[in-house]
C-alpha positions in Angstrom: 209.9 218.6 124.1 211.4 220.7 126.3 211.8 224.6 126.1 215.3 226.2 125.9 216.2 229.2 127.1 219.0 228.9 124.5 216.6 228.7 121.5 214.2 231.9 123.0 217.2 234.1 122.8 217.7 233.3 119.1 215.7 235.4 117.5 217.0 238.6 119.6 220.4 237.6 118.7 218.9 238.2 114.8 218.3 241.7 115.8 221.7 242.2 117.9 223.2 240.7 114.3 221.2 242.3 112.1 222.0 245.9 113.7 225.9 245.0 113.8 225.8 244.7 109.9 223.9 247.5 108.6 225.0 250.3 111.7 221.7 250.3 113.3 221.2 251.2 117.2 221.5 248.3 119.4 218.5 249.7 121.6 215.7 247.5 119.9 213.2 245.1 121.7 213.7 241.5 121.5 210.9 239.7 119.1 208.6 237.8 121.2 209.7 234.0 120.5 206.7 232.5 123.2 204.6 231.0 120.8 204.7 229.2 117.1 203.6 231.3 115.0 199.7 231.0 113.6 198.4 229.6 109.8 199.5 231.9 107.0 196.2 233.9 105.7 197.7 234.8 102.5 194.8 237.2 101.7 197.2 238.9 105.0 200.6 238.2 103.4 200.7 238.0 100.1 201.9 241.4 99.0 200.2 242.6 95.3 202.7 243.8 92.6 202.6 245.0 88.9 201.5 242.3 86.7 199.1 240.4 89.3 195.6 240.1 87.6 192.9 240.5 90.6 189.1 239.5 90.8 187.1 243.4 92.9 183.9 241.9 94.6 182.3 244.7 96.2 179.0 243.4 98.1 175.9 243.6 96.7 177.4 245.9 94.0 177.5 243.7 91.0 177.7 247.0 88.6 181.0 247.4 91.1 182.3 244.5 91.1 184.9 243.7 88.0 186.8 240.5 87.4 190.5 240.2 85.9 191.9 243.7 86.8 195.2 244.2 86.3 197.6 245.7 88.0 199.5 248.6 86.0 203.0 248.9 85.9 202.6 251.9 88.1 201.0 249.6 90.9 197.5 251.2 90.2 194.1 249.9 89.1 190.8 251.5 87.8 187.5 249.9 88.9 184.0 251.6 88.9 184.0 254.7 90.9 188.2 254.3 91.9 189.4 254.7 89.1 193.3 255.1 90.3 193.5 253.2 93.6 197.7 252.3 94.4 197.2 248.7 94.5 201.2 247.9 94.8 202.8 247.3 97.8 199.3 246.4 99.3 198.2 243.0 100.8 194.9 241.9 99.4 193.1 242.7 102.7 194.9 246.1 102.7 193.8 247.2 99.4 190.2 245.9 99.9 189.8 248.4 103.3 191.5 251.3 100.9 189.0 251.2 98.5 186.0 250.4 100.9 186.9 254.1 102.0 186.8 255.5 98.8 183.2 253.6 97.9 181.4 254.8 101.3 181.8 258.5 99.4 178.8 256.6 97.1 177.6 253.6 98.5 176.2 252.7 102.2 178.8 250.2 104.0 180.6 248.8 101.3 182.4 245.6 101.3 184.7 244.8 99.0 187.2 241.4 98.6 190.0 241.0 96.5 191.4 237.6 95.1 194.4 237.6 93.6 193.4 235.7 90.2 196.9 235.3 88.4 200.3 236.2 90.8 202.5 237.6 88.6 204.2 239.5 90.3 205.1 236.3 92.5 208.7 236.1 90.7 209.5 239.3 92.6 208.9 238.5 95.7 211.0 236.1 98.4 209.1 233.5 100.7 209.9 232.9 104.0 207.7 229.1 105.6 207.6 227.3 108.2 209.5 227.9 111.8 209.5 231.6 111.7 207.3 233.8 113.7 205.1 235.5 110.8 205.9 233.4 107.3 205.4 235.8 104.6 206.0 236.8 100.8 208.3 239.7 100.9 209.2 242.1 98.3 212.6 241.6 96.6 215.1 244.1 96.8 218.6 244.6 95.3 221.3 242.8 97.7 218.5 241.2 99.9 220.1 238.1 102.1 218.5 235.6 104.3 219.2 237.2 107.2 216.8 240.5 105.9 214.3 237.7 105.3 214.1 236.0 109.0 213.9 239.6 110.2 210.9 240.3 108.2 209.4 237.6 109.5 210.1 238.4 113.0 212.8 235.8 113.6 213.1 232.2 114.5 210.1 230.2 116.5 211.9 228.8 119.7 211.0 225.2 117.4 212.8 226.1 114.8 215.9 223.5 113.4 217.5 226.6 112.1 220.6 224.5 110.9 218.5 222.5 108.3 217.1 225.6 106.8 217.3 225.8 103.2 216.7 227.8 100.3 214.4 226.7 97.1 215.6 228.3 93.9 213.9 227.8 90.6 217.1 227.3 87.9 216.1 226.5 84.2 213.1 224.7 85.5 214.4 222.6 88.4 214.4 223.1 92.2 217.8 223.6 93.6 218.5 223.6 96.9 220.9 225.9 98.8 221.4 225.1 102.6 222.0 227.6 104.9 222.8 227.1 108.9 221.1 229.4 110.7 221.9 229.5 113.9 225.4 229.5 112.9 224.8 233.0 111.3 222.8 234.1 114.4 224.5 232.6 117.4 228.3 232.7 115.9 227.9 235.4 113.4 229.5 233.3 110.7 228.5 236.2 107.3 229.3 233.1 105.3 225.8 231.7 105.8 224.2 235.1 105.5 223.8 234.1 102.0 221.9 236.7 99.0 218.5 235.5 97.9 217.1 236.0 94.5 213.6 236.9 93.4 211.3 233.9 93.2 213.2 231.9 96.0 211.6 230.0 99.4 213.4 230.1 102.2 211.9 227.1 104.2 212.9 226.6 108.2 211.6 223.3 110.0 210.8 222.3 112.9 213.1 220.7 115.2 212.1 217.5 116.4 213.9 217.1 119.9 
């Protein structure tokens, strides 16, 4: 397949298009579309929220180590020795280095992993797969639209059939499927397809295939 310059410029046109709508400068770097993006690590992406039920290993700690701790409603947990560590808003590698900080106050080197048992918290979150630079959970947020959701995740791949993307929505226990052109709302700035996302949905981009 061969590269297009047309397709590399896509994802700085989200950011020329993106700053248009909300009022922001114009003077911001273009995101790097050279390379498809790597695996999603979602011990890397997954943000933690209230509700989520997570499993604290803390090497060679046992007495440290708790299963099934949930995650307040104030985005907090209590373990042995960190008793009100801001779990919230963290990735699970994120909150395992934060409280590896807090244990080296008692213990020599510690090294803790968190697994997210039960995600609960998944419903308020947006997923962003396939074609798109970094593909992510994000948080939700009141009058979120696709286009805030390809930014997050650093724009388009220059691979990317951004025409064919579509979003997966979850309605009284069936899929529906919401298609949204792309490139149309990048390239032509057509707001139409700059359409709101709920809590809960996947936005999925594929791959182009010539």
């Amino acid at each position: 397949m061969r590269y297009s310059p047309i397709m590399s410029r896509r994802s700085h046109s989200i950011v020329i298009l993106y700053a248009l709508l909300v009022g922001l400068p114009l003077g911001l770097p273009a995101v790097s579309s050279a390379q498809a993006p790597p695996p999603v690590d979602h011990a890397k992406t997954y943000v933690i929220g209230p509700g989520d039920v997570l499993d604290v290993f803390v090497w060679q700690n046992p007495d440290l180590s708790q299963k099934a701790v949930p995650v307040r409603p104030d985005g907090r947990i209590s373990t042995p020795l960190v008793p009100n560590m801001v779990a919230a808003g963290k990735t699970p590698v994120q909150l395992a280095h934060a409280m590896d900080k807090v244990l080296a106050e008692y213990i020599r080197d510690p090294k803790v992993t968190i697994i997210v048992e039960h995600a609960l918290s998944v419903l308020s979150q947006v997923q962003v797969i396939g074609q798109v630079m970094r593909p992510m959970s994000i948080p939700y947020h009141e009058g979120m639209t696709v286009l805030d959701v390809v930014l997050a995740a650093g724009g388009l791949t220059p691979y990317a059939a951004g025409n064919d993307a579509k979003i997966e929505r979850e309605v009284d226990g069936h899929v529906k499927t919401i298609h949204v052109h792309l490139y149309d709302l990048i390239d032509k700035g057509e707001l139409s397809q700059n359409l709101p996302v709920k809590p809960g949905d996947v936005l999925v981009v594929p791959e182009s295939f010539f």
